[in-house]
LUMFI-900689 format. One line per 5 residues: number of its first residue (from 1); for each residue z, x, y of C-alpha. Coordinates in nm, 4 decimals. Layout:
<rs>
NUM	Z:X:Y  ...
</rs>
This chain:
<rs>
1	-6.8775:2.9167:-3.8014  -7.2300:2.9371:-3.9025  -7.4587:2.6344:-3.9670  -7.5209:2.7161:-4.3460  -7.1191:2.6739:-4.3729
6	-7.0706:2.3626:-4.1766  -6.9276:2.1062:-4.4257  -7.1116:1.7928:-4.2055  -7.4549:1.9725:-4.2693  -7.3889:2.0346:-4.6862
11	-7.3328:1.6641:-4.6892  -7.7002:1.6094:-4.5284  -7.8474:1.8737:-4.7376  -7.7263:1.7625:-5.0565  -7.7731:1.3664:-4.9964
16	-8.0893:1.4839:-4.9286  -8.2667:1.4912:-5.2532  -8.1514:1.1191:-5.3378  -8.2364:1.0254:-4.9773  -8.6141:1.1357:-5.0509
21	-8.6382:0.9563:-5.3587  -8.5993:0.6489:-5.1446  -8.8621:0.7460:-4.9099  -9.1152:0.8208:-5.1750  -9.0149:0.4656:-5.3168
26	-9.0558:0.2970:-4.9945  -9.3776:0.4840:-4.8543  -9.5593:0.2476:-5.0872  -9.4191:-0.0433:-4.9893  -9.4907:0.0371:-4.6635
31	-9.8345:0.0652:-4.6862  -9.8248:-0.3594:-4.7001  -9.5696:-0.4129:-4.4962  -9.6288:-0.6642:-4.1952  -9.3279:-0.7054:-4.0281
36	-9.2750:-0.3124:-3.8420  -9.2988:-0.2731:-3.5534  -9.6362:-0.0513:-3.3893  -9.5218:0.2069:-3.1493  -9.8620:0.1067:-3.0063
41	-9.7574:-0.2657:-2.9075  -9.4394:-0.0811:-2.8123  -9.3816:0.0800:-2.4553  -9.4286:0.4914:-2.4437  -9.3078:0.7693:-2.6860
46	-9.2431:1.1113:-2.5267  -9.1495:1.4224:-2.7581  -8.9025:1.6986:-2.6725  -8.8916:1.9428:-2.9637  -8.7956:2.3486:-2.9603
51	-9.1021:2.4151:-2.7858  -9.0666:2.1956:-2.5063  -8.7201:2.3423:-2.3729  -8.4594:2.1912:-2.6490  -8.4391:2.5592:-2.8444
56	-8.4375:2.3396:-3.1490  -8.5377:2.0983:-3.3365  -8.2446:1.9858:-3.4972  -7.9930:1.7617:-3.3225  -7.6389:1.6251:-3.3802
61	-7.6007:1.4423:-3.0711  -7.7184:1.3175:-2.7353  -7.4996:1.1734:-2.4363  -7.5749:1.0770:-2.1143  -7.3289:1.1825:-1.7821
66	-7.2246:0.9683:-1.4657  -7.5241:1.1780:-1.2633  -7.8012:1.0662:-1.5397  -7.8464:1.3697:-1.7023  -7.8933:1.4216:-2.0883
71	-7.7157:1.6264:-2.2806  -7.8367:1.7263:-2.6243  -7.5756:1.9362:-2.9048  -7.8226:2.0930:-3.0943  -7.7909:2.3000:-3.4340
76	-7.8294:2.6408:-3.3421  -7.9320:2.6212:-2.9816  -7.6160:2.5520:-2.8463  -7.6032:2.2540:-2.6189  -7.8494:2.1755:-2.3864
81	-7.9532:1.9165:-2.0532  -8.2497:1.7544:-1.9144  -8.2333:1.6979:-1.5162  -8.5400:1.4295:-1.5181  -8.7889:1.7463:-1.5044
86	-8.6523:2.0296:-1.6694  -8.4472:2.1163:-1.9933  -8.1648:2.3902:-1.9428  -7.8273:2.4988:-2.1710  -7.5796:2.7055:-2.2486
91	-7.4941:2.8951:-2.5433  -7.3003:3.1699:-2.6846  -7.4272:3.4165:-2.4619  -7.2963:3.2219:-2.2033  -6.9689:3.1704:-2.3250
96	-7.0158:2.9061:-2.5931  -6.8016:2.9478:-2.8925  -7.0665:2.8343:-3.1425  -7.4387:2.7609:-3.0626  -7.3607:2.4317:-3.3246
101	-7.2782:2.1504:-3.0934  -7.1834:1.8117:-3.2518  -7.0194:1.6464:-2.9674  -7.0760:1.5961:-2.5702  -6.7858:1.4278:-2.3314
106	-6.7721:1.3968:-1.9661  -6.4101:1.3298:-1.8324  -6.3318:1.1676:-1.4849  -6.3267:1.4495:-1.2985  -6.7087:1.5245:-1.3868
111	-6.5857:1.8182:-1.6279  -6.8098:1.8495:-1.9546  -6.6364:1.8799:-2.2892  -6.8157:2.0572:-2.5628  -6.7181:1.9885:-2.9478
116	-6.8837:2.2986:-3.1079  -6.8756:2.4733:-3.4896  -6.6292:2.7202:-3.3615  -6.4086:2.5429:-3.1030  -6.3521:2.3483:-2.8359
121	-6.5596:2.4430:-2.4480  -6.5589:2.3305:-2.1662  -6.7973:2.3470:-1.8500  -6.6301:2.3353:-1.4937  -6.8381:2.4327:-1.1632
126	-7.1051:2.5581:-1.3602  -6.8876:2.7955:-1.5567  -6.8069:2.7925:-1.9620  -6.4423:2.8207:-2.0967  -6.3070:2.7642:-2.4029
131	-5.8905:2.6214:-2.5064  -5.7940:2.9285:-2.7636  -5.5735:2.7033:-2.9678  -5.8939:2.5166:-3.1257  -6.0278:2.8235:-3.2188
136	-6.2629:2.7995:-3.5629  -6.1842:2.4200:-3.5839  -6.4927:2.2446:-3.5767  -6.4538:1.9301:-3.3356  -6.7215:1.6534:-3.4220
141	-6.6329:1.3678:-3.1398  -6.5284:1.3697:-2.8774  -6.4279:1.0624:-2.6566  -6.2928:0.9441:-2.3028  -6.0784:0.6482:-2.2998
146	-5.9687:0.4189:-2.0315  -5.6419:0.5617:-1.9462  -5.8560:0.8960:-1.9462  -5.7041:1.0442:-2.2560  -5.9468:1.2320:-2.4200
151	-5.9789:1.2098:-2.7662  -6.1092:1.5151:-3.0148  -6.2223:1.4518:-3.4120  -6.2282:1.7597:-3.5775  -6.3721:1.8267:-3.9415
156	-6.0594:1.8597:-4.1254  -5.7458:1.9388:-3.9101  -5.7250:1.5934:-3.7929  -5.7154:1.4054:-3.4578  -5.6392:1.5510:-3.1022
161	-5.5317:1.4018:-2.7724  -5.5293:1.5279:-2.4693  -5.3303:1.3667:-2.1370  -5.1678:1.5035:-1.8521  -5.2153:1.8532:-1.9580
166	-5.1091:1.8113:-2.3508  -5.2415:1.8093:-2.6433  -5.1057:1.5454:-2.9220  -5.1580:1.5764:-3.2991  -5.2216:1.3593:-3.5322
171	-5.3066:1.4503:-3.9082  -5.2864:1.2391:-4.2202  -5.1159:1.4503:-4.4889  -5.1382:1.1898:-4.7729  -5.4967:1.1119:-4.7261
176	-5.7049:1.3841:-4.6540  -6.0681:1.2569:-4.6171  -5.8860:1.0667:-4.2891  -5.9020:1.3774:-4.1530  -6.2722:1.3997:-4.1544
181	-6.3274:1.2571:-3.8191  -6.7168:1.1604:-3.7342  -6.6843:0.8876:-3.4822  -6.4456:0.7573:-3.1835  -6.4810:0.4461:-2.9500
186	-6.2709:0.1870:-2.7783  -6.2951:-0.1714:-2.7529  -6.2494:-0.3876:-2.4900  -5.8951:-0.4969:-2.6100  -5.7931:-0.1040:-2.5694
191	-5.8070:-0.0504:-2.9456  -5.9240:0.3343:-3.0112  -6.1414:0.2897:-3.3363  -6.1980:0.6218:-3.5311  -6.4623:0.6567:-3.8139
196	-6.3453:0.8816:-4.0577  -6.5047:1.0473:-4.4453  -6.1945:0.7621:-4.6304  -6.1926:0.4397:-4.3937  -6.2408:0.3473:-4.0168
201	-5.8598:0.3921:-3.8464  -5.7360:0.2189:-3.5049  -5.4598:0.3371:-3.2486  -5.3168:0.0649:-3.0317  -5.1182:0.2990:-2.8117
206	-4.8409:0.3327:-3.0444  -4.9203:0.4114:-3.4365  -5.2398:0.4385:-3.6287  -5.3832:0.1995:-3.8830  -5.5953:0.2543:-4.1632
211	-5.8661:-0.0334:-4.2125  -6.0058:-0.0348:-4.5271  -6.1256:-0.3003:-4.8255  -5.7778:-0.4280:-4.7872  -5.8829:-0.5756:-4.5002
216	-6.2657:-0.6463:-4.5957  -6.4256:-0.3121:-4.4740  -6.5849:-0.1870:-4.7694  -6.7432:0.1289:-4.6275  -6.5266:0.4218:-4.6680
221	-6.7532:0.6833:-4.4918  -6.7842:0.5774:-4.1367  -7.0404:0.8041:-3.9807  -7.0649:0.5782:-3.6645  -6.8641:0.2557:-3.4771
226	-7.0190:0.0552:-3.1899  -6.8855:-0.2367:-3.0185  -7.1579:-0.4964:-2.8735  -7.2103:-0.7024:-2.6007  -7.0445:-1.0177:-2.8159
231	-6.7275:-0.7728:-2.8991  -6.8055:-0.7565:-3.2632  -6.7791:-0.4000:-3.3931  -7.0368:-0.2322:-3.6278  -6.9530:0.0155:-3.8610
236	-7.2134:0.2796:-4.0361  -7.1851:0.4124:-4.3668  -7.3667:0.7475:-4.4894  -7.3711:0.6136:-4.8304  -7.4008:0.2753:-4.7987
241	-7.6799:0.0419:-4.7586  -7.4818:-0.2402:-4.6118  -7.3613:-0.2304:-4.2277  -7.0303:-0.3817:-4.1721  -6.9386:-0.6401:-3.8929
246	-6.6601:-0.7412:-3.7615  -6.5858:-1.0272:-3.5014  -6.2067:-0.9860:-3.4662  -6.0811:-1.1853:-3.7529  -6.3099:-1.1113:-4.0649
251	-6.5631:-0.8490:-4.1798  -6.9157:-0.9598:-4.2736  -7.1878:-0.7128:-4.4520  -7.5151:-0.6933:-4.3158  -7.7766:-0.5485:-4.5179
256	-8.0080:-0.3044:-4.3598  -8.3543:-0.4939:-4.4905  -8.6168:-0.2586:-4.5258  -8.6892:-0.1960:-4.8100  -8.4716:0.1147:-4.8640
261	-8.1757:0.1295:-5.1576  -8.0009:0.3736:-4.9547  -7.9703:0.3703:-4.5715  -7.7663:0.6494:-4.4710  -7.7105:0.5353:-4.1353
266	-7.5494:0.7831:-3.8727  -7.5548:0.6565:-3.5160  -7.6488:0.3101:-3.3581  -7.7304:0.1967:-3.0290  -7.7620:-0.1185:-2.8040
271	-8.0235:-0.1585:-2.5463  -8.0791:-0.3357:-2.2023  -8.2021:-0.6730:-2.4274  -7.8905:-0.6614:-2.6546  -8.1122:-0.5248:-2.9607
276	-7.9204:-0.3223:-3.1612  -8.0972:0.0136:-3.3064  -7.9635:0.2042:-3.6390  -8.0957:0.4945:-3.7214  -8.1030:0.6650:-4.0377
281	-8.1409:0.9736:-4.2517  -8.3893:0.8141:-4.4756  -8.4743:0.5119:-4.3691  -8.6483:0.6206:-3.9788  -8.5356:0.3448:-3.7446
286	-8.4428:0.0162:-3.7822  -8.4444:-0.2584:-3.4662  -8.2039:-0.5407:-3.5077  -8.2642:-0.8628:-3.3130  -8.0063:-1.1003:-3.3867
291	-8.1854:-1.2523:-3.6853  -8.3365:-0.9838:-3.8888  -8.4022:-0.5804:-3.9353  -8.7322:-0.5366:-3.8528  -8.7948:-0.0976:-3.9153
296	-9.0187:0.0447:-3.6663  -9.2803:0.2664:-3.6870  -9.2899:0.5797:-3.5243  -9.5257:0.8120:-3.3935  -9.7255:1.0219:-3.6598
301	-9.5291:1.3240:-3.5739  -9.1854:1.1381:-3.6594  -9.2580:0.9784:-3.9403  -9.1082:1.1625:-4.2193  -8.8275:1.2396:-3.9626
306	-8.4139:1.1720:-4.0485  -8.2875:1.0892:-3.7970  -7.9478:1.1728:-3.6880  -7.8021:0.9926:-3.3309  -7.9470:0.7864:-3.0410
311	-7.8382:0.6860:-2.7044  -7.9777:0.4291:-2.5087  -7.9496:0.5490:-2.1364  -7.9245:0.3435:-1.7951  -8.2797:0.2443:-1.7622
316	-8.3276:0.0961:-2.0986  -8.4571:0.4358:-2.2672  -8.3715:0.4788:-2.6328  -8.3716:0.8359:-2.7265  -8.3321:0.9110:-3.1130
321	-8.2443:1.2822:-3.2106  -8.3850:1.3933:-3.5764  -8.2802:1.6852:-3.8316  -8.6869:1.8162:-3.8080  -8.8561:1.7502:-3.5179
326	-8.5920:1.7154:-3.1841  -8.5773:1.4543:-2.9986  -8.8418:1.1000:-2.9933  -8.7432:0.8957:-2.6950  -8.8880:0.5432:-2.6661
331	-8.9718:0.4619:-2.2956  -8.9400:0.0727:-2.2411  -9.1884:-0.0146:-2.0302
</rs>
């Protein structure tokens, strides 16, 4: 499948146009806003863009293995990994279905899992295969849980599970947008969470459940789900400028303050301090201490970036991949 017919990128595209608006409409308020954050009171920023070994500048995803490496799923460079030192990857020529990567697993064995445009790969020993049954079905997450199931999203056909050498379907006939599948986690009660284009979904081992404004999550699009270090889940929305909450009992709506009528939020992440970072497709990146959203300014060369996922690695590193200009990774010094 080709990038210009990926249904996940004509979303981005199209929202794009209303997404600008906002920026134009916030770039002057910016101008006397007090309360950003300087990158230059901030730690280090360090660039890695298609010049500097990524192969491209736009990225869907970025995940970090047991060893420390980073792994990067990149629009139409296939997917690629940075040692420390050196950037390196793998694409079709070297076996890769699709050179559009949205998703990047490692199981327990050390195996990597590759969610791609065209399929589903795998890298074992240093060699690329691919499962034929997943062939043309885009998979967009990918997930390892603690009983070391892994879990597939796929853009469309569902949701796929794979234990002890089977695979496990599970489609929802009567409501197709819940088979729009951006996001997958687990929380520490053993809940798998799915975000999904019509509601966020949970599995507790034995059926599915659909949590929606029935049960006070009014987001429908869930691009993203994190659990933090107080076991309250957050939930993105692409077109929503609230962020939903929920501490185990009742959801609460946070509003992204910065300024910007629509956030567009895709990933999130949670670093070494317990801040929580959202980052956007509009509205750049957006630190969240506890009390209140406080957007941070990036480098020159970022800032009319959208941003599309983040990770926030082992040694307190946040590393935000954007739709323009690769990857901007915040060194916390």
């Amino acid at each position: 499948m080709s990038a210009s017919m990926n249904p996940l990128l004509t979303r981005i595209r199209n929202s794009m146009a209303i997404l600008l608006l906002a920026c134009i409409t916030v770039a002057c308020e910016d101008e006397s806003a007090r309360d950003a954050l300087d990158p230059g009171t901030l730690g280090r920023w360090i660039t890695y863009n298609a010049g500097s070994g990524l192969g491209d500048n736009f990225i869907w995803n970025i995940y970090e293995d047991s060893q420390g490496n980073i792994w990067t799923g990149t629009n139409d460079a296939g997917v690629r990994t940075f040692n420390g030192t050196n950037w390196s990857g793998y694409t079709t020529n070297s076996g890769m279905l699709s050179n559009t990567v949205y998703a990047v697993v490692q199981d327990a064995d050390g195996d990597m899992w590759f969610g791609t445009g065209g399929g589903l790969n795998f890298l074992i020993d240093g060699l690329v295969y691919y499962n034929e049954n997943f062939l043309d079905v885009p998979i967009t997450a990918l997930y390892e849980d603690s009983h070391r199931r892994i879990w597939m999203g796929t853009y469309g056909a569902g949701i796929y599970m794979y234990f002890n050498g089977s695979f496990y379907e599970a489609y929802f006939a009567g409501r197709k947008e819940y088979n729009y599948i951006n996001s997958i986690t687990e929380d520490k009660s053993g809940l798998i969470w799915f975000g999904t284009e019509g509601a966020a979904i949970d599995f507790d081992g034995n059926d599915f459940f659909i949590v929606d404004s029935t049960y006070g999550l009014h987001n429908q699009d869930i691009t993203f789900i994190l659990e933090d270090s107080w076991d309250q889940l957050w939930f993105c929305s692409f077109h929503n400028k609230f962020i939903s909450r929920y501490d185990g009992k009742n959801f609460e709506e946070i509003y992204l303050y910065h300024g910007y009528n629509i956030a567009g939020t895709l990933s999130m992440a949670e670093d070494l301090d317990h801040n929580l970072w959202f980052v956007t497709a509009a509205g750049g990146i957006i630190k969240y201490n506890g009390i209140e959203m406080i957007p941070v300014k990036t480098p020159l060369s970022h800032q009319d970036e959208s941003f599309s996922c983040s990770l926030a690695d082992r040694n307190g590193n946040l590393w935000f991949g954007g739709l323009k200009h690769g990857i901007l990774v915040y060194i916390n010094e």
